[in-house]
N, C-alpha and C positions, 0 to 999 in steps of 0.2 A: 233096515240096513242103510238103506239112502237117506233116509231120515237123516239119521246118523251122522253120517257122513255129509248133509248138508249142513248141519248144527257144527259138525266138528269145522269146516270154511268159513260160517260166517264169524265164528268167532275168531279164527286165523285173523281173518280180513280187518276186524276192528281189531282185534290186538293189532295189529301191523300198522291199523292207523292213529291208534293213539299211541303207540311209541313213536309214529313218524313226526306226529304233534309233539310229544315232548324233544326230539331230536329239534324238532323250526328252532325250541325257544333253549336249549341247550347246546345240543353238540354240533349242530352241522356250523358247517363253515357261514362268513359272514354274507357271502356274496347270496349264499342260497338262503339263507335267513331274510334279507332284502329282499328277495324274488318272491318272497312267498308270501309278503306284507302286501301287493297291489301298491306300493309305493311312489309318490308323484313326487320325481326329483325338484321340480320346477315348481311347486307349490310351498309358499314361506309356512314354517313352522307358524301354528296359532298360540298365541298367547291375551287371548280375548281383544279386548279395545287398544289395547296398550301396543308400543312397537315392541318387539321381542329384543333383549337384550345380549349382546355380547361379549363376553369377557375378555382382554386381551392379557397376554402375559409376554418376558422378551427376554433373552440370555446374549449376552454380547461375548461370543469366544475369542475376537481380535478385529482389532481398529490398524488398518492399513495404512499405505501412505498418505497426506494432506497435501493434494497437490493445489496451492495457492494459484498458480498459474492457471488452469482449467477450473476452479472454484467447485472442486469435488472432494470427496473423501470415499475408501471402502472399507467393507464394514463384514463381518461373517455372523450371521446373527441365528437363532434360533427363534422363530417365533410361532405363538401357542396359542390359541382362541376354542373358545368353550362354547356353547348355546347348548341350550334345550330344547328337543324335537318329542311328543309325547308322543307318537307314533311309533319312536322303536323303542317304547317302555316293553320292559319282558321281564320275566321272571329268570334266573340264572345270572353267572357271573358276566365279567365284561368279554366285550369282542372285539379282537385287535386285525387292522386291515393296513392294509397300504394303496397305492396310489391308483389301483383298479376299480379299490370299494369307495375312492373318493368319489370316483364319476358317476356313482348310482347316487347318491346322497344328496339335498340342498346342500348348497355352502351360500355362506352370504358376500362372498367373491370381494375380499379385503385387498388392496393391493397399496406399493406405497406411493405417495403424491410425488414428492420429490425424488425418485426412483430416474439415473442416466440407465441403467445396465444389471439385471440380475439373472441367476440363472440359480437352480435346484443342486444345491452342493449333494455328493456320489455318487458313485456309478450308478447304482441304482435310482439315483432319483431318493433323496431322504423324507418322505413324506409318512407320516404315522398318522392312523383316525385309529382313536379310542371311540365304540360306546359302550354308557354303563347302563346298569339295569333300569335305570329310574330313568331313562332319553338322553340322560346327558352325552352331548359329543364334543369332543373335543381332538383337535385338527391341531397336528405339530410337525413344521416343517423348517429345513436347514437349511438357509439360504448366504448364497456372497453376492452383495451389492455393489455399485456405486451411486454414491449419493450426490444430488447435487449440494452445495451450502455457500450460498450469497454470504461472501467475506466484506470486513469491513479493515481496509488496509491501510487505515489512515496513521497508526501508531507503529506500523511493520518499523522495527522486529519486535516492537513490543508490545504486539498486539494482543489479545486473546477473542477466538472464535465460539459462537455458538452454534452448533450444524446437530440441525434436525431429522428426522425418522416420522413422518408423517403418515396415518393411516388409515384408510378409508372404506367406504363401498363403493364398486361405481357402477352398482345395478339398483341400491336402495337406499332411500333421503330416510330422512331423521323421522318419517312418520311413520317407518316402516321399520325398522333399524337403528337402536341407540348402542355406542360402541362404549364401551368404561373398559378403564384398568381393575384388573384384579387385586384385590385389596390388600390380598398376603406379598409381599414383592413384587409391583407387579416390572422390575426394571433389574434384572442381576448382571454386573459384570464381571468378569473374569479376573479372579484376586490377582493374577502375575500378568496382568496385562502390561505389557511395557512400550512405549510408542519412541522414538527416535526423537524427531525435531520436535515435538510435541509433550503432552502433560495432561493425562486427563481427571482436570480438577474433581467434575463431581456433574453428577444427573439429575436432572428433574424431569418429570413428568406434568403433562397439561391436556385438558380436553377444550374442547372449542367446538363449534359448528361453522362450516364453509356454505355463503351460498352460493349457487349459480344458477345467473340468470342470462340464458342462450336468447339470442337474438329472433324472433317472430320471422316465420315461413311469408310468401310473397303471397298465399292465400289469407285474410283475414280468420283471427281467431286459431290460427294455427301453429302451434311452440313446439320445440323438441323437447315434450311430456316425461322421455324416459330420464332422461338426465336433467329435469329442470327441478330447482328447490333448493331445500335445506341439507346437509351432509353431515351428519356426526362423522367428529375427527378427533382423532388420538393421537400425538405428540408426544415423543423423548426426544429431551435436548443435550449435550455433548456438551461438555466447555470444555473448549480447548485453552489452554495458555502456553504460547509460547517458547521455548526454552532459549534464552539470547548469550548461554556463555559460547554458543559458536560465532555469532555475530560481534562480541563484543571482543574475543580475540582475533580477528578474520579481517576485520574494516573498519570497528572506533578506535582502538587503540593504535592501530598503525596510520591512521588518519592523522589521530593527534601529535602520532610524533613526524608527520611528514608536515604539518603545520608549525610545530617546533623548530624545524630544522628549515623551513624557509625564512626563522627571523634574525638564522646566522650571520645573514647576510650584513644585519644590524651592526657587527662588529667590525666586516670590513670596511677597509680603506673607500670613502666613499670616488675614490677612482678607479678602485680592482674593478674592471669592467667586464670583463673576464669572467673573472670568478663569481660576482655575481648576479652577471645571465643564468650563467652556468646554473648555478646553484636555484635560482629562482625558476627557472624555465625545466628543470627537471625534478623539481621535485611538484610542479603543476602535473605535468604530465604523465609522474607516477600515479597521484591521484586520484587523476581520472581514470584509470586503467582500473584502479581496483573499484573504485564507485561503480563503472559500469558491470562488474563481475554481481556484485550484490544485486545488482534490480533484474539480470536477463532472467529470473525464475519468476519474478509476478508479471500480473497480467495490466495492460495497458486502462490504470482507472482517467477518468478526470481531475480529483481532486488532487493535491498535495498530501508527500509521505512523510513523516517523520526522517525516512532516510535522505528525502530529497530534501529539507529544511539543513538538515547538517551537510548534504554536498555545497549548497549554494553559498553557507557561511563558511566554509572553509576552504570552497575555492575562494573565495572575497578576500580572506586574511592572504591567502599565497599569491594571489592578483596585487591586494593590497605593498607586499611586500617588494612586487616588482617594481610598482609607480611608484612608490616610497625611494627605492634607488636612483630611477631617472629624475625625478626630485632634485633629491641630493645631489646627483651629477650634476646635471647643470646649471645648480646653483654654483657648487664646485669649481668650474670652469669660467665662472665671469672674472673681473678683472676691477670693477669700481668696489670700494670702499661702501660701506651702508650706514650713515650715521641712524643713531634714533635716539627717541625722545626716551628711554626707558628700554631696559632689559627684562621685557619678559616675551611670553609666546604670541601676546598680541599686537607686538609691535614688528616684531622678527617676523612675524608671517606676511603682516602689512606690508613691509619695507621689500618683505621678499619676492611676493605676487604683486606686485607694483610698485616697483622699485622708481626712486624720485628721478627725474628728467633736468638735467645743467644746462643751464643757457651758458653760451662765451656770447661777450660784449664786448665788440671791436673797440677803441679808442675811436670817438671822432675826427681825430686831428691827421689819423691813417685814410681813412675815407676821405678826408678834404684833400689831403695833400696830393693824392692822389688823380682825385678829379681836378681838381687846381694844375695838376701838370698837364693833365690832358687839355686841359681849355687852352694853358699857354700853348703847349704844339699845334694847336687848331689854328690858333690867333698869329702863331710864327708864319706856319705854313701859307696863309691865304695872307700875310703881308707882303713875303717874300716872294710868291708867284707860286708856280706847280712843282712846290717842292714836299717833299715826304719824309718826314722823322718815322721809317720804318720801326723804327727798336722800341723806337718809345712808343708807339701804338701797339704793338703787340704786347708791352709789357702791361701795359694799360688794362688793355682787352683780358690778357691772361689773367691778370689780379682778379677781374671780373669773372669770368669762366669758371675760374675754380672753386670760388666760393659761391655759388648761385642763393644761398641762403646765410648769408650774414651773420646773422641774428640767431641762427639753431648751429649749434655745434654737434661731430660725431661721435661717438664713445670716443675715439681715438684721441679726441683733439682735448676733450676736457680737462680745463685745468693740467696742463703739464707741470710738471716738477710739481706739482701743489697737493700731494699723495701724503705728503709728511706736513702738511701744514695745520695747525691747529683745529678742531673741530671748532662749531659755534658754542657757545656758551651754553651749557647744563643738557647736550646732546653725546654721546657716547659712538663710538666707533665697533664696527665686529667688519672685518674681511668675512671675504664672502668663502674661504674654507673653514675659519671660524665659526658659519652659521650655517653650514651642510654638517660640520660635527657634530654639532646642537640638534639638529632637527634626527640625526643617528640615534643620540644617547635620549630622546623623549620617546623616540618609537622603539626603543628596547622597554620602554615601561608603559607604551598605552596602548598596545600590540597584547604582550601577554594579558593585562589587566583585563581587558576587552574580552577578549577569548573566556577569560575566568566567569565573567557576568555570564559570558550564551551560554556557555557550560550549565551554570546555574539553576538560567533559566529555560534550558532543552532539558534535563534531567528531570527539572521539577513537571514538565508539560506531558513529557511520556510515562510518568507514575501515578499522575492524578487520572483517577474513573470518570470518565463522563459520557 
């Protein structure tokens, strides 16, 4: 009877423990399945000589703002990475864990290089480990970034960005560790993605190796080992282009017509002086108001922007327009006649910025007669005794006084009455309001003309690739 009864336990006892063996590799949970393998989280998967490969995979659910100004973008991404560990090969279906069963397991601890800010999208923490019968594991977790992306803002607004997703190990170099994209998609993004300021032209994908080489400890022969080497890296790139119909209703279009409308001035009277300050001094200062509205969202580069190339030229034209009036004003306002050798723009401008200078040429016979009286009163005087021809010394003297320079006459004095006298022969005549009308009616046509070439050639410089 004990007999018995011992036969009937021990077999209880093996049955009990080979159901509990097939339960490790079937049913029980995953945590206790790991527990019962003696498993060394901290030990790299073997894949003989070779470094053990990692597959990447990436789901992009929405592309956030691009803020140019801090040289970021964010991003809500899904991303998926596979390897094989031949340690949790078993027999039975897959085992599904979350973010408990991650911290018993190797990971090969991917993280992204250019990463400002990320955090584990749900409440829960969205972190999913598959593994399947044959070791494969494979790690999927839901993440919102921000990214950093060195912009190049030299064509702003018509630029287009490429901003990167960098992916690395930063516990194991390339002799340990080779990271590849997954060959079936390894890049999907979200069919209804739709971005605001932006356009997301299209993706690629690239692999590369980073090195780093950490500076030598103060003991000789001694480097920071853990992080020193080769780095397999995985790269998706973004291109961004764009979208400029807010910029080009917003501040070229209103640009252009607030440069239009400073060459009204061209029409007036070149002595509404008035009207155009007026005109000229406010529509400067409209301009600037909206120029500086467009740049306070980017960030302080060095170089020169496409938007600052068209403030500079078209503050110039509205500048332009104002010294074009004082110009003409005070041509306006002279009073001498301008003969010239020829009517065209190179003699007008000559005559005009260097206007010729008139000698008056006293008679000698005025100068003589004059010192000739004074010598007679001199010669009266000291025959006669101490006598003084007051009148006539002062007139003497006055003649003298007033004219200190003889020989150079004042605007004033040129040629009186001799405004209406014949010009010299094969010289031509223009008043000097005649030749401020002139210089009005050539800057209505080399003002716009002008503007038409930059046009041209700003249009054609922000559409060519380079």
């Amino acid at each position: 009877m004990e007999n018995s009864i011992f036969v009937l336990l021990v077999g209880l006892i093996g049955g009990c423990w080979a159901m509990n063996e097939h339960c490790n590799n079937t049913d029980l949970s995953a945590s206790d399945f790991i527990d019962s393998l003696c498993y060394d989280k901290w030990t790299r998967p073997s894949n003989g000589s070779y470094p053990l490969t990692v597959h990447v995979r990436m789901y992009i659910y929405f592309v956030g703002a691009i803020e140019a100004q801090y040289l970021q973008f964010t991003t809500n991404v899904l991303i998926s990475y596979k390897w094989k560990d031949n340690r949790l090969a078993r027999e039975g279906g897959v085992i599904e864990g979350e973010k408990s069963l991650l911290g018993k397991l190797w990971n090969p601890h991917l993280y992204v290089v250019n990463e400002l800010d990320s955090k584990i999208m749900g409440s829960g923490e969205d972190v999913l480990l598959t593994i399947h019968s044959d070791g494969t594991v494979r790690q999927s977790t839901r993440m919102k970034m921000s990214l950093l992306c060195l912009m190049n803002l030299q064509k702003f607004p018509f630029d287009s960005q490429n901003c990167p997703i960098v992916l690395e190990s930063w516990g194991y170099n390339k002799s340990q560790i080779n990271l590849e994209w997954e060959e079936d998609s390894p890049v999907t993004v979200n069919s209804n993605l739709e971005l605001t300021e932006y356009n997301l032209a299209y993706t690629w994908t690239t692999k590369s190796t980073n090195s780093y080489l950490m500076s030598k400890l103060e003991k000789p022969k001694a480097t920071y080992s853990k992080f020193y080497g080769d780095y397999s890296s995985l790269t998706v790139l973004f291109r961004f282009e764009r979208e400029i119909g807010h910029y080009i209703m917003d501040y070229y279009v209103p640009s252009i017509l607030l440069v239009v409308v400073s060459w009204v001035s061209f029409w007036l009277d070149p002595n509404a002086v008035p009207g155009r300050i007026t005109l000229g001094t406010s529509t400067m200062l409209t301009f600037i108001t909206l120029s500086r509205n467009i740049g306070s969202s980017l960030p302080k580069v060095s170089y020169i922007k496409a938007t600052e190339i068209w403030f500079i030229v078209c503050t110039a034209f509205i500048f332009g327009s104002l010294v074009e009036f004082a110009f003409v004003n005070t041509i306006w306002r002279r009073r001498k006649n301008v003969e010239l050798k020829k009517v065209n723009s190179k003699y007008i401008l000559r005559s005009t910025l260097t206007p010729q200078t008139k000698r008056k040429v006293i008679p000698s016979i005025d100068r003589n007669e004059s010192f000739t009286s004074l010598e007679e009163s001199k010669n009266s005087n000291s025959s006669s005794g101490p006598k003084y021809n007051s009148q006539l010394t002062v007139m003497s003297l006055g003649s003298i006084s007033r004219d200190p320079f003889p020989f150079t006459s004042s605007e004033s004095d040129v040629n009186e009455g001799k405004d209406n006298s014949t010009p010299q022969k094969g010289f031509f005549t223009m008043t000097p309001q005649e030749i401020a009308q002139w210089i009005d009616r050539r800057s209505r046509l080399v003002f716009p003309c002008s503007f038409i070439v930059f046009n041209c050639l700003y249009w054609t410089f922000v559409y060519i690739e380079f």
